[in-house]
N, C-alpha and C positions, 0 to 999 in steps of 0.2 A: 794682597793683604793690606789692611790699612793699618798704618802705620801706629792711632789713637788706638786699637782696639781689636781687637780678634772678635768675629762673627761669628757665631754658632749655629744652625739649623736645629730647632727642637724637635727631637724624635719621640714617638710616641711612648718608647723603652723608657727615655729617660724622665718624662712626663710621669710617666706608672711607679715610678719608682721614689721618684720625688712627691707623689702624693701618699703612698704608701707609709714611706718615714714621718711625712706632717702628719700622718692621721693622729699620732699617738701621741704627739709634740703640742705642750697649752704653755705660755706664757704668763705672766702675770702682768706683761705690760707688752706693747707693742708700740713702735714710731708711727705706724697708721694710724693712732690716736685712734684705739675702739676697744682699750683696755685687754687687749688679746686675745679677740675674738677674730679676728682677721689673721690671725697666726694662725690658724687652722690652715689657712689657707697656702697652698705651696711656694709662695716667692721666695722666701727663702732658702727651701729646701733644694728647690730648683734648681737657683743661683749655688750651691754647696755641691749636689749633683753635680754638675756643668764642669767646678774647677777641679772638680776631683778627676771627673773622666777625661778633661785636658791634660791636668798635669798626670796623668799614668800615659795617656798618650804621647806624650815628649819623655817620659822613662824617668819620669820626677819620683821618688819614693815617699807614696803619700798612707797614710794613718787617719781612718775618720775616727775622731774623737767627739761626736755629736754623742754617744748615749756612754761616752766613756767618766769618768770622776769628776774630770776638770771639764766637762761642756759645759756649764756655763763660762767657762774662763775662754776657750778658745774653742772653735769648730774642726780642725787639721793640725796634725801633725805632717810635716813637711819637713823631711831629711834632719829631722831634730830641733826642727824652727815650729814654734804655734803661730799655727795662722786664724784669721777669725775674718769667715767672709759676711759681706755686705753687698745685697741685693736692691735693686731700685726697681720696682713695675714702671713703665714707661708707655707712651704710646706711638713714640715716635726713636729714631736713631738716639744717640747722646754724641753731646756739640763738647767740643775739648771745655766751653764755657762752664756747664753742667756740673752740677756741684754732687759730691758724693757723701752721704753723711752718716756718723758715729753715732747715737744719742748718748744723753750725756749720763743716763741712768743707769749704763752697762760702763761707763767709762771706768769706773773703780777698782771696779773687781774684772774687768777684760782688759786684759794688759799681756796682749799677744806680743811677737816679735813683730810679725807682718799684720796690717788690714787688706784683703783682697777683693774690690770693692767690684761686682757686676751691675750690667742692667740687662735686666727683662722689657721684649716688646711684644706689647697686648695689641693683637686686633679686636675688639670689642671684649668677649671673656678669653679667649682663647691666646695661649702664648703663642708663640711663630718663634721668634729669635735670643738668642741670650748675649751679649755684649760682651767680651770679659775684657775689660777697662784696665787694668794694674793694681799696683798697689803701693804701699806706702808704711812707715814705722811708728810705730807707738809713738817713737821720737820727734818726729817728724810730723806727724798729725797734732802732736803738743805745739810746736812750734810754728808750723805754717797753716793752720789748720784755725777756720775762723766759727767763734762760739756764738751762738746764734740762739735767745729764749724764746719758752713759746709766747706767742706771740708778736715778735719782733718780724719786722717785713725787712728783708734783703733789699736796700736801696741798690742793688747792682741790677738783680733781674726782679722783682717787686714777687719774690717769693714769701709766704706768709707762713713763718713758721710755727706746727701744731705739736711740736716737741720737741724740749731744750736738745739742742746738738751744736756737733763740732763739725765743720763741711769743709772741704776741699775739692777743687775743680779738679777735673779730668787732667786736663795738663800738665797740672803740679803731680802726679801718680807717676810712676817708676811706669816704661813700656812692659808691654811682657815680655819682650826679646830679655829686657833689664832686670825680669823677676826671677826668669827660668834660669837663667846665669848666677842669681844669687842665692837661689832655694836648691840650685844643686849643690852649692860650696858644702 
């Protein structure tokens, strides 16, 4: 197991099911910068998928709160914790470097306990693997968590950002040894 990240195998179940839920799911905005048209599409749902069927597989007592009151405030309920996942399409592994990010247009009103932040990896259209990275607190994302407008290029990796957000590196994320230990409390 590597130690950054849990790998996942995308199965074709869990593919079907996560496109299923996106069909019926439109946003008004999307961090793809395509005004949420690209929310159609299943990254997200996948990424929400993925932790959901992790954490019942470690005996985590999980709650999807995706069609439930508070969805837009949080995606899971987690042993009485909200959690609100965040997904990345990727085309390659994710480097502890790799930033994971918030935007800033959900930050107001999403004021989870946890953020549990995945990445997706595309071979061309097709997903193959999903990442699950860790996670990290409302608090926590306030505070070590770098805000970033559109527009602005990341002088660290000359990332060019196309929608205000709050980003934090892989590294700085709780392991998931260190999440599952605390979403069971």
């Amino acid at each position: 197991m590597n130690i950054l990240y849990e790998e996942v195998e995308l199965t074709e179940d869990c593919l079907k099911r996560a496109a299923k839920y996106a069909e019926d799911v439109r946003f008004a905005k999307s961090i793809r910068g395509d005004g949420g048209t690209e929310s159609r599409k299943p990254v997200g749902a996948i990424g929400e998928t993925v932790l959901i069927d992790y954490l019942r597989s470690k005996e985590v007592d999980v709650i999807d709160n995706r069609e439930g009151k508070d969805a837009t405030k949080y995606d899971l309920l987690v042993n009485g914790k909200k959690v609100e996942v965040k997904t990345k399409d990727r085309t390659v592994a994710p480097k502890p470097y790799y930033e994971c990010s918030v935007p800033l247009y959900n930050h107001t009103h999403q004021i989870p306990d946890w953020f549990y932040f995945l990445s997706l990896y595309r071979d061309g259209s097709k997903y193959k693997k999903a990442y699950i990275l860790g996670g990290i607190t409302y608090r926590e994302l306030e505070d070590e968590g770098v805000v970033m407008r559109d527009g602005d290029v990341d002088t660290r990796n000359g990332w060019a950002c196309n929608e205000s957000c709050i980003n934090i590196t892989i590294n700085k994320l709780k392991t998931n040894t260190s999440m599952l230990n605390l979403l069971k409390l």
